[in-house]
C-alpha positions in Angstrom: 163.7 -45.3 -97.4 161.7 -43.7 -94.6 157.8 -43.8 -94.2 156.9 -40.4 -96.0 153.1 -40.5 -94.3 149.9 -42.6 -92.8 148.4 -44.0 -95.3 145.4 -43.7 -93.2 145.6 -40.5 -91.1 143.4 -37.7 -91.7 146.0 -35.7 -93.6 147.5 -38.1 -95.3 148.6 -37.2 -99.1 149.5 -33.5 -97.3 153.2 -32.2 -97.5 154.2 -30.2 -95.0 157.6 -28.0 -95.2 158.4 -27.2 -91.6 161.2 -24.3 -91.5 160.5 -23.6 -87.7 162.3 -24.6 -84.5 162.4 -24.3 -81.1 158.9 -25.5 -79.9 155.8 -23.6 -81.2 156.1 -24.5 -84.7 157.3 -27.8 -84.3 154.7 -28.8 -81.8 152.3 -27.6 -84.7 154.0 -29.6 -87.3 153.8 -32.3 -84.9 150.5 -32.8 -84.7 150.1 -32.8 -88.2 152.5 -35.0 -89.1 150.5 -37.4 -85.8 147.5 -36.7 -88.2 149.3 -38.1 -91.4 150.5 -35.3 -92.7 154.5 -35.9 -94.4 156.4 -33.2 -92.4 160.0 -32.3 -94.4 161.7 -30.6 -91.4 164.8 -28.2 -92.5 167.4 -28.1 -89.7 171.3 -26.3 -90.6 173.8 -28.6 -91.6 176.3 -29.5 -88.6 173.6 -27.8 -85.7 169.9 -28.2 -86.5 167.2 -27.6 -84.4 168.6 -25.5 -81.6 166.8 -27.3 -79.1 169.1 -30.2 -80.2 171.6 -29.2 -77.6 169.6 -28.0 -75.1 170.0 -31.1 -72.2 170.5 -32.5 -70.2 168.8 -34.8 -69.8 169.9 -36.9 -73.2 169.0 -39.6 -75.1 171.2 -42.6 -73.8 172.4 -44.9 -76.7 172.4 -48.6 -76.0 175.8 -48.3 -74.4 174.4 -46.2 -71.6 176.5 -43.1 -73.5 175.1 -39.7 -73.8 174.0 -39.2 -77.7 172.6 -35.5 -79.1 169.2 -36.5 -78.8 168.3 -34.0 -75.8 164.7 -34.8 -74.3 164.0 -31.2 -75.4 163.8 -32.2 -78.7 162.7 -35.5 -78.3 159.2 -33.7 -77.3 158.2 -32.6 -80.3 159.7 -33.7 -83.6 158.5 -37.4 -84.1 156.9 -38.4 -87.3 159.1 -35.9 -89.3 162.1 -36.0 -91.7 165.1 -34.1 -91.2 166.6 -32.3 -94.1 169.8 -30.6 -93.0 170.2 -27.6 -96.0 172.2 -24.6 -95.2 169.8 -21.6 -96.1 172.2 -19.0 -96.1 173.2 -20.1 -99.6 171.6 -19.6 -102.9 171.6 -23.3 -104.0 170.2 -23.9 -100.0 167.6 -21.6 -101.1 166.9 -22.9 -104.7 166.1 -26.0 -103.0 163.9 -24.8 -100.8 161.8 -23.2 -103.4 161.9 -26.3 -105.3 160.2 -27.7 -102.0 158.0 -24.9 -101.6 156.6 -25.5 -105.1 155.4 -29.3 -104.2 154.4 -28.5 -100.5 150.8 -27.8 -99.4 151.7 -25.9 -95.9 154.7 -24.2 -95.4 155.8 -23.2 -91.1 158.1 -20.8 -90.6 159.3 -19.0 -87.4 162.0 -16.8 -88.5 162.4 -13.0 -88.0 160.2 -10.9 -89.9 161.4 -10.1 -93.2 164.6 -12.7 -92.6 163.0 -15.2 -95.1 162.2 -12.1 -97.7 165.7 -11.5 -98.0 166.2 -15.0 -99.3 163.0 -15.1 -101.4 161.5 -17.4 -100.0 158.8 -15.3 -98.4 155.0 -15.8 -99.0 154.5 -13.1 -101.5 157.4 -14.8 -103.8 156.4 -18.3 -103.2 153.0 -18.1 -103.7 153.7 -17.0 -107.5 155.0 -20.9 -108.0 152.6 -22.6 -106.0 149.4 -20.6 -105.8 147.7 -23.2 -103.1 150.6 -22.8 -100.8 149.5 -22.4 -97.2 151.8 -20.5 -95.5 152.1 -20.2 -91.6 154.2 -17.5 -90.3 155.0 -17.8 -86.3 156.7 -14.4 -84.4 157.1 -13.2 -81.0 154.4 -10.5 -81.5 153.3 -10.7 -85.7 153.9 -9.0 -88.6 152.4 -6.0 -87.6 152.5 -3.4 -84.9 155.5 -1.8 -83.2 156.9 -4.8 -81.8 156.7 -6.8 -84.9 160.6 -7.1 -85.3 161.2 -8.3 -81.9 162.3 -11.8 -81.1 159.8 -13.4 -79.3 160.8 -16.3 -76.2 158.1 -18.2 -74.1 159.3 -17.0 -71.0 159.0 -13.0 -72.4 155.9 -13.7 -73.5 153.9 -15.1 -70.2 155.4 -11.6 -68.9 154.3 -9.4 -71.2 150.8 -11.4 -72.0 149.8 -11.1 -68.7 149.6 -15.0 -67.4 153.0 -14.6 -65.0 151.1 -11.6 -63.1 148.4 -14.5 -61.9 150.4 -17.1 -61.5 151.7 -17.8 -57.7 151.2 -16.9 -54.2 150.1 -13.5 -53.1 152.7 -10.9 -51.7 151.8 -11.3 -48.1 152.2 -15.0 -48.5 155.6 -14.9 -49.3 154.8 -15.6 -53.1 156.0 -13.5 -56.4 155.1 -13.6 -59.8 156.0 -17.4 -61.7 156.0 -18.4 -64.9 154.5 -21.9 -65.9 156.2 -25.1 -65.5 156.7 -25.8 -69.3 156.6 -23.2 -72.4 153.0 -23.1 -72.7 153.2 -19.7 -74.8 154.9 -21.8 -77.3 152.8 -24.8 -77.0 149.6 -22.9 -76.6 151.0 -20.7 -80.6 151.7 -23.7 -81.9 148.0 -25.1 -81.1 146.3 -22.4 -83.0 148.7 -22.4 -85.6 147.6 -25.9 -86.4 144.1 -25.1 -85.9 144.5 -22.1 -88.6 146.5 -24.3 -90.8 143.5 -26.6 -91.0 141.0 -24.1 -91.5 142.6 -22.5 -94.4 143.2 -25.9 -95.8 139.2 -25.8 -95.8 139.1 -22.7 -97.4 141.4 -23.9 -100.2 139.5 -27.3 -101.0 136.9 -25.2 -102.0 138.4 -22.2 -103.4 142.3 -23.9 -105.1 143.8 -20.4 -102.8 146.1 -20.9 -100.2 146.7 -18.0 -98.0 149.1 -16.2 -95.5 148.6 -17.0 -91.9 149.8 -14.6 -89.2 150.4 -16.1 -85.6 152.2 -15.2 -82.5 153.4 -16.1 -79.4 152.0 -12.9 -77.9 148.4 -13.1 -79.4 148.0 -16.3 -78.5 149.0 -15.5 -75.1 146.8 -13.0 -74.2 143.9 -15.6 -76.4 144.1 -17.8 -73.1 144.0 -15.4 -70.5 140.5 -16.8 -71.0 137.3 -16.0 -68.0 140.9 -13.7 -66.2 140.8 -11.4 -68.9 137.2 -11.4 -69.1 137.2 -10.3 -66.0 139.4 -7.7 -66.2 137.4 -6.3 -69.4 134.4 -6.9 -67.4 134.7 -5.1 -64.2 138.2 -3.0 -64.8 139.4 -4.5 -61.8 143.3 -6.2 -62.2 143.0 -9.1 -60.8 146.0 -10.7 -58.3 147.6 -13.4 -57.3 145.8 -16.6 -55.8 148.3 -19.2 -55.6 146.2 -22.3 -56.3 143.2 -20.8 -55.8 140.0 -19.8 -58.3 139.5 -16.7 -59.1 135.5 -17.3 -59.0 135.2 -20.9 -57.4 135.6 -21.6 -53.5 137.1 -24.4 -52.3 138.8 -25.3 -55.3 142.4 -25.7 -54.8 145.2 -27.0 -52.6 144.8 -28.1 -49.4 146.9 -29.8 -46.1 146.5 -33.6 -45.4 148.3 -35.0 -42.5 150.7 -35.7 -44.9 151.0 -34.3 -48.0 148.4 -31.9 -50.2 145.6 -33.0 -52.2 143.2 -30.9 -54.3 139.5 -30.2 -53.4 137.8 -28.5 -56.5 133.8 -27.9 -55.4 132.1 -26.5 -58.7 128.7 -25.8 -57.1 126.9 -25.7 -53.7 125.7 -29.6 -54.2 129.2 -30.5 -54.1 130.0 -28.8 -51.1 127.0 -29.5 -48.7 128.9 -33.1 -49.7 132.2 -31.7 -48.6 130.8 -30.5 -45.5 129.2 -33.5 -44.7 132.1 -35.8 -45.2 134.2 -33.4 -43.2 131.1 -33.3 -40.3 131.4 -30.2 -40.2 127.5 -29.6 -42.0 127.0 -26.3 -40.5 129.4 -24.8 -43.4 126.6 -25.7 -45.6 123.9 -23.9 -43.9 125.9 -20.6 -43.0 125.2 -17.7 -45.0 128.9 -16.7 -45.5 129.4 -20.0 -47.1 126.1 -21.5 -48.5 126.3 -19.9 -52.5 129.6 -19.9 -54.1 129.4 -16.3 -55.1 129.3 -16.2 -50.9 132.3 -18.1 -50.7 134.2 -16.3 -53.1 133.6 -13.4 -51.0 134.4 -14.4 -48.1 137.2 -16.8 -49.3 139.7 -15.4 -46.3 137.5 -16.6 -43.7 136.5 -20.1 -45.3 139.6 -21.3 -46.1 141.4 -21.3 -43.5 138.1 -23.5 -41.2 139.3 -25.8 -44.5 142.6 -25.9 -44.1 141.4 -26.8 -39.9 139.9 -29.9 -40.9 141.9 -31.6 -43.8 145.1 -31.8 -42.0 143.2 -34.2 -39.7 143.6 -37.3 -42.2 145.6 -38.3 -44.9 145.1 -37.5 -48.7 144.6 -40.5 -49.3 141.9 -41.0 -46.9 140.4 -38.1 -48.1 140.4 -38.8 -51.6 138.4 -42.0 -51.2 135.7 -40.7 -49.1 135.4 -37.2 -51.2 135.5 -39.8 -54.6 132.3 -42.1 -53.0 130.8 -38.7 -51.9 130.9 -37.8 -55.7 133.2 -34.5 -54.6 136.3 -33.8 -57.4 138.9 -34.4 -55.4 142.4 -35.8 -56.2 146.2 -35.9 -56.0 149.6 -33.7 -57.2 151.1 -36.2 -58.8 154.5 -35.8 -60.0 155.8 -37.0 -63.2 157.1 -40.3 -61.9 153.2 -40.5 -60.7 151.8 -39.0 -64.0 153.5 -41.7 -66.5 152.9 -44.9 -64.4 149.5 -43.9 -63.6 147.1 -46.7 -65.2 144.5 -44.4 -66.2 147.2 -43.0 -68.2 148.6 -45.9 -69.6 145.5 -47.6 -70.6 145.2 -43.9 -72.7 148.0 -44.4 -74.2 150.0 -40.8 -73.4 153.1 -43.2 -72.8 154.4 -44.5 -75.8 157.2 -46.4 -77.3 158.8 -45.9 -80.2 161.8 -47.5 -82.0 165.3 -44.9 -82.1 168.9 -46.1 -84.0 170.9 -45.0 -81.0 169.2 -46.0 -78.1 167.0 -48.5 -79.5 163.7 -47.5 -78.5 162.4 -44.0 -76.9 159.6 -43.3 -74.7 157.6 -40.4 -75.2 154.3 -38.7 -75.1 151.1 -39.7 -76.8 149.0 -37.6 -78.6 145.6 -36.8 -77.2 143.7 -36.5 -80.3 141.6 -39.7 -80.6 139.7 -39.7 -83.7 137.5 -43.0 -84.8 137.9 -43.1 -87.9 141.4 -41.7 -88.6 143.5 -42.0 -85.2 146.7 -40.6 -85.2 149.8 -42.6 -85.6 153.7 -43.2 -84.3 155.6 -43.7 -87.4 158.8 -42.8 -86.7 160.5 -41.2 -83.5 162.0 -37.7 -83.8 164.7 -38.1 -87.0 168.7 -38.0 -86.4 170.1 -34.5 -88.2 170.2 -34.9 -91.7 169.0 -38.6 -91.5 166.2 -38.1 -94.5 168.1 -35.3 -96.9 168.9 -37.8 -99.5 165.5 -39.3 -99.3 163.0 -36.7 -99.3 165.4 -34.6 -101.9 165.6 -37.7 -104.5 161.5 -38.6 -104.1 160.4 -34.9 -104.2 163.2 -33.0 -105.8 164.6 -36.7 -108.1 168.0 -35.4 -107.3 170.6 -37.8 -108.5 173.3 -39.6 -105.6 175.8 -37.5 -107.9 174.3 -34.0 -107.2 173.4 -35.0 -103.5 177.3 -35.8 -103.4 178.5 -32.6 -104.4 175.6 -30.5 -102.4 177.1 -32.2 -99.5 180.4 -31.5 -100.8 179.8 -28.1 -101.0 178.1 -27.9 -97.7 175.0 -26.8 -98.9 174.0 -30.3 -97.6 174.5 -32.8 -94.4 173.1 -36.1 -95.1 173.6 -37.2 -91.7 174.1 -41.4 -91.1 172.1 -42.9 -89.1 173.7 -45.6 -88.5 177.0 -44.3 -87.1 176.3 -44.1 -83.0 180.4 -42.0 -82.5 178.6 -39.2 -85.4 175.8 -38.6 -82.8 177.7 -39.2 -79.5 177.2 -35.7 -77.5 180.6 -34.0 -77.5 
């Protein structure tokens, strides 16, 4: 029988029922079920999370064969159970509710008004379980004229503004980019756990749980953070900088004799030191350069004297005498560089965790480190269906003969875990 919850985590005792997929919602159930919460993740029979089969790269089983484990979804469904119940059916449904009744949170990311339809939206649940907490995630909310839009990461950092700052400007060759990983999604799914703990604060005092309205879009435009300031502030749209500040000069990428490092000065202390290490001290003393607002102002003319004098030694010599010189300073480490890093390590943002297929999985830590109740790694990211029989007999006290027939039906899949050819990629 699989470990429902920490004992000892700062959630423990909560249930969550975690209807999303993708990546927002399940990074949010994530770190609650990190934090001890029991997360009952619902995937459809025979497919599951959609992410399942977006690879490669894939989980290798100890044979070296490709399983359906992608890395995708290896990123953020650890510590969970999968439940594989076909929704589309009544008795799918009835089950759900049944669920729903028991559960303190419920996450959801479907289309609004798909979940309505099957009632299991908050308005009906709420009549059973009155102290349900119920997390909706959208594209753009259940209001407003886009409400009934589907939302995607990559849509969203267009339309909430972050792709138009991010990259090189036109005349350096540079066009709008979207980030390097769905941070919309990660980013939603962050505030969606931080509401979800709020209005579990609201209920211990009150017994009401409550609807909670998130999306992709809001949070979005949320981080735009001292940008859209700025833009409120002044009315000015602000462009493209490639790795530059937007308010803070030097800080960004510069040429070493052999590769690029990053300078990032936050006040005029730290760049009299620049200047001095450079020996080129007259920087310092120029009144172009000497305040940052200065620098920002004259950024065209500064950077490129910069540029002049780092691509006289390597980044690594650079880094060392900027470090001693108490200037922040340091590499662009790739990921190869990231996860053997020893700063790293020692924080424990690599982590091991033992998987039926491939027998163990590396993957990333959490960076929540709380005294008192740290997070823990009980269980890597479940196999489809692996915990249906489980969670529905402890929470539900089906018997093996109704799970049977469920599964007969196809209402259910209750996966096997121990069969490597059933999760063998195709």
């Amino acid at each position: 029988m699989s470990q429902p919850t920490s004992a000892s985590g700062a959630l423990s005792g909560l249930v969550v029922l975690d209807l999303s997929r993708i990546l927002a919602g399940p990074t949010c159930s994530q770190v609650l079920g990190d934090l001890g919460a029991e997360i009952i993740k619902i995937e459809r029979p025979g497919r599951g999370d959609d992410t399942r089969g977006w690879g490669p790269p894939f989980l290798k089983d100890t044979d070296g064969n490709e399983t359906a484990e992608s890395a995708y979804y290896l990123s953020s469904n650890r510590n969970k159970s999968s439940v594989a119940i076909d929704l589309a059916s009544a008795d799918g449904q009835k089950l759900i509710a049944d669920l729903a009744a028991r559960a303190d949170i419920l996450l959801e990311n479907f289309k609004v008004g798909d979940l309505k339809r099957r009632g299991l939206d908050y308005d009906t649940l709420r009549k059973i379980n009155p102290g349900l907490i119920y997390c909706s995630i959208t594209g753009f909310g259940q209001t407003g004229p886009y409400a009934h839009r589907a939302g995607y990461d990559f849509l969203i950092q267009g339309m909430g503004g972050i792709m138009s700052l991010t990259g090189f400007p036109d005349d350096e060759g540079g066009t709008e980019t979207k980030c390097g990983v769905g941070i919309a999604d990660v980013m939603c799914g962050m505030y969606a756990a931080v509401s979800i703990l709020a209005a579990l604060n609201h209920r211990n005092g009150s017994g009401e749980g409550q609807h909670i309205d998130i999306s992709l879009l809001d949070a979005q435009v949320s981080w735009l953070i001292n940008q859209g300031a700025g833009y409120l502030v002044s009315g000015d749209v602000p462009g493209r900088l490639g790795n530059g500040h937007p308010t803070i000069v030097p800080y960004e990428t510069f040429p070493a004799s052999d590769q690029s490092f990053i300078i990032a000065v936050g006040n005029d202390t730290q760049f009299r030191k620049f200047c001095e290490v450079a020996g080129a001290p007259e920087l310092a003393d120029d009144p172009l350069y000497a305040r940052n607002a200065d620098r920002v102002r004259n950024r065209k003319q500064l950077v490129p004297l910069i540029r002049r004098l780092t691509i006289e030694r390597t980044a690594a010599e650079w880094i060392a005498l900027l470090q001693a010189a108490s200037v922040p300073c340091g590499p662009v480490n790739d990921l190869g560089q990231v996860f053997s890093d020893p700063h790293i390590l020692e924080r424990n943002m690599r982590i091991t965790l033992p998987h039926p297929l491939s027998g163990s999985v590396d993957l990333i830590g959490s960076p929540i480190n709380l005294e008192k109740t740290p997070v823990s790694y009980d269980r890597a990211p479940p196999m489809l269906g692996a915990d249906t029989a489980d969670v529905l007999q402890r929470h539900l006290g089906l018997t093996e003969e109704a799970l049977k027939d469920l599964c007969a039906k196809g209402i259910l899949d209750l996966g096997n875990s121990s069969d490597k050819k059933d999760q063998t990629a195709k």
